[in-house]
C-alpha positions in Angstrom: -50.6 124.7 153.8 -51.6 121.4 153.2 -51.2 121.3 149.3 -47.3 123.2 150.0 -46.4 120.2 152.0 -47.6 117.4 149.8 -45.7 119.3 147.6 -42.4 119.3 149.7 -42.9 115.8 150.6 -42.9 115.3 146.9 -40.2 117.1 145.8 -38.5 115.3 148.8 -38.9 112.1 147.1 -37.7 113.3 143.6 -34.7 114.3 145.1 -33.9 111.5 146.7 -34.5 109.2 143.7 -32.2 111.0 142.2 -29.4 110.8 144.5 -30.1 107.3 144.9 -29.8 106.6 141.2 -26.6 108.6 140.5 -24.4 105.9 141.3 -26.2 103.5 139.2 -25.9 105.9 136.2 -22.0 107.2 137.2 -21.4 103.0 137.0 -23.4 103.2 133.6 -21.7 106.0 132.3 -17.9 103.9 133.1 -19.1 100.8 132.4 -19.9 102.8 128.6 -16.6 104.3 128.7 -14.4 101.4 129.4 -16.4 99.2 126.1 -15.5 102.1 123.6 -12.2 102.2 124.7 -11.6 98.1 124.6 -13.4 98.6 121.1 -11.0 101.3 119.9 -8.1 98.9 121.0 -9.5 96.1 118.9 -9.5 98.4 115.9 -5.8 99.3 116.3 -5.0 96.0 117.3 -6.5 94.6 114.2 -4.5 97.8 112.3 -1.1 96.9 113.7 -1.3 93.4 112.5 -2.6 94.8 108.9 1.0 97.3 108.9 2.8 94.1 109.5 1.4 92.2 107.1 -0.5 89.3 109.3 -3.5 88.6 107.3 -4.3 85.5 109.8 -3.7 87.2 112.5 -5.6 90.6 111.5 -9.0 88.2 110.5 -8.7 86.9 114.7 -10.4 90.3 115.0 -13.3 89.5 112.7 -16.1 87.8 113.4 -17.0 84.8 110.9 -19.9 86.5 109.5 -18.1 89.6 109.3 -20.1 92.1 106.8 -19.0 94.4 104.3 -20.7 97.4 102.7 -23.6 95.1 103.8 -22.3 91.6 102.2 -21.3 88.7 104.2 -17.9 88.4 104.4 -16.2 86.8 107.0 -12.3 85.6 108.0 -11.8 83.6 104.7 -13.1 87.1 102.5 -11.0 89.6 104.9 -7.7 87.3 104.7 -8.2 87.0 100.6 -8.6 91.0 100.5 -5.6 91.5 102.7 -3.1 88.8 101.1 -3.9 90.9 97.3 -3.1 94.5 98.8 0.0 92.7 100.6 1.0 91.4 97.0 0.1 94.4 95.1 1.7 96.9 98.0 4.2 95.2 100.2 5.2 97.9 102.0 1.0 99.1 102.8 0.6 100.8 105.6 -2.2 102.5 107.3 -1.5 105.4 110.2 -4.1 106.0 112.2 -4.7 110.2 112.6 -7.9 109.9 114.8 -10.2 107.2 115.9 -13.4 107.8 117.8 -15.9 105.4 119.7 -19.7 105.9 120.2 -22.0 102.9 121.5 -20.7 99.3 119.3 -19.0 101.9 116.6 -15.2 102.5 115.8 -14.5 105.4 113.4 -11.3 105.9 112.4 -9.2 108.1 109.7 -6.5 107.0 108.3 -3.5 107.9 106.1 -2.9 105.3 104.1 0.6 104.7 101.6 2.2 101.8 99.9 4.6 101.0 96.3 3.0 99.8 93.9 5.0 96.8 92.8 3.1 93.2 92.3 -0.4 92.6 90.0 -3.8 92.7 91.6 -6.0 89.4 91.6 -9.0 90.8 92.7 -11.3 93.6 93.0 -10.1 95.8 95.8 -8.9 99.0 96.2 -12.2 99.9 93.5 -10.8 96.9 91.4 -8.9 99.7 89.6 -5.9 97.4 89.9 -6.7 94.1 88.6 -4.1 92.5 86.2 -2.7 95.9 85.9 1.5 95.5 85.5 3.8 97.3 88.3 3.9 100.8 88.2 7.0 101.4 90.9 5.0 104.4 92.1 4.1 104.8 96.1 1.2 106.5 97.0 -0.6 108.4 100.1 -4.2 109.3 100.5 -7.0 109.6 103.3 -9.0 106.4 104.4 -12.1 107.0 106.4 -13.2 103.7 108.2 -16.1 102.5 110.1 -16.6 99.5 112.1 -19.2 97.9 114.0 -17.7 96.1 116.9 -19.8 93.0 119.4 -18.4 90.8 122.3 -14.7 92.0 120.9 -15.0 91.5 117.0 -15.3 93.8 114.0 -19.0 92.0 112.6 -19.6 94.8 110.2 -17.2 97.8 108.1 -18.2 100.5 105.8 -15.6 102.9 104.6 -14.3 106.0 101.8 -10.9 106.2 100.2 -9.6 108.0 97.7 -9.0 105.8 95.0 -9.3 108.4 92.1 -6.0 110.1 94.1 -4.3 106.5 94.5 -4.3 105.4 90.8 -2.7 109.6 90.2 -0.3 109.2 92.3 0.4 105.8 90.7 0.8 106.9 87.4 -2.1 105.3 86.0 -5.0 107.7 85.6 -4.2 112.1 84.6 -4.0 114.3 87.2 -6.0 117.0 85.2 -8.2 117.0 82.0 -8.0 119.3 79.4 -10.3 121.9 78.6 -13.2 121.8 76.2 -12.1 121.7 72.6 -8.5 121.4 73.1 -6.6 118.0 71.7 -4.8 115.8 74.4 -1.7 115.9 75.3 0.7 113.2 77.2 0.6 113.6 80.3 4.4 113.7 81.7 3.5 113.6 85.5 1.0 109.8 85.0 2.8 109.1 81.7 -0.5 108.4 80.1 -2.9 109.6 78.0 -6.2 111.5 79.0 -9.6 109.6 77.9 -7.2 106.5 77.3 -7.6 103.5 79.7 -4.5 102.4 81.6 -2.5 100.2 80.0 -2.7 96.7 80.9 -6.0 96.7 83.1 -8.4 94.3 82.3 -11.3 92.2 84.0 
């Protein structure tokens, strides 16, 4: 009888820990909630000012040693990229399809279009572009983006595009490749050759 109510008193105790500590982790739990969604809203924030072409005011959302793919950065890197895609695609635009939060992390998928019509300076977008003359051609493809986000500042990005699909759409690399042993045709849809560099890309 003894050991049964030591073990009541016990279970007593649990229980009431518990209950005592559920508001501590339902405040936890919000507290979580309302920092992924004041994150996600720094990502689109950032985005809306990219689709308007703001490259000063898109870099306010990234911190000055801002990495990416694990090199340093920063505002002054971020605003160079930006100010090339604006030249090279005036009209770029990224649409956000689904964005996600979990702890300091944004993840967001994007569909991502533009016209080709200035010259690339420097190695974005793959540095597929660099030097390469105006095609005309607009193109759409998936963007997958991931951000790391602190005290309301993107500090660190990794991300996947689909750059093989840009420069196809752009008319500067063959849709398809021919089969073993047969010669090489032109290409009427990318108005190049297969095996054969695009014309004017150099650097």
């Amino acid at each position: 009888m003894k050991t049964t109510s030591l073990l009541c008193t016990a279970m007593q105790k649990f229980i009431l820990s518990a209950i005592l500590a559920m508001p501590v982790s339902i405040a936890a739990l919000a507290q979580t909630g309302q920092l992924q969604e004041r994150n996600k809203d720094v990502i689109l924030k950032y985005q809306e000012r990219i689709n308007s072409g703001d490259a000063n005011g898109a870099v306010q959302y990234i911190s000055k040693d801002m990495k990416n793919f694990g090199k340093v950065v920063g505002q002054d890197g971020v605003r160079a990229v930006l100010n090339d895609v604006f030249t090279t695609f005036p009209d770029w635009r990224a649409e956000t399809v689904e964005i996600a939060a979990v702890g300091d992390a944004v993840i967001a998928r994007q569909k991502v279009s533009g016209t080709h019509l200035g010259i690339s300076k420097i190695p974005v977008n793959g540095g597929l572009l660099v030097n390469v003359l105006p095609t005309g051609n607009r193109f759409e493809v998936p963007h997958l983006h991931w951000y790391t986000i602190r005290d309301g500042k993107i500090v660190e990005h990794h991300g996947n595009r689909d750059d093989l699909g840009m420069m196809q759409q752009l008319g500067l690399v063959p849709r398809s490749l021919p089969a073993p042993g047969i010669q090489p045709q032109p290409d009427n849809t990318t108005n190049c050759y297969p095996f054969k560099a695009p014309r004017n890309l150099s650097g």
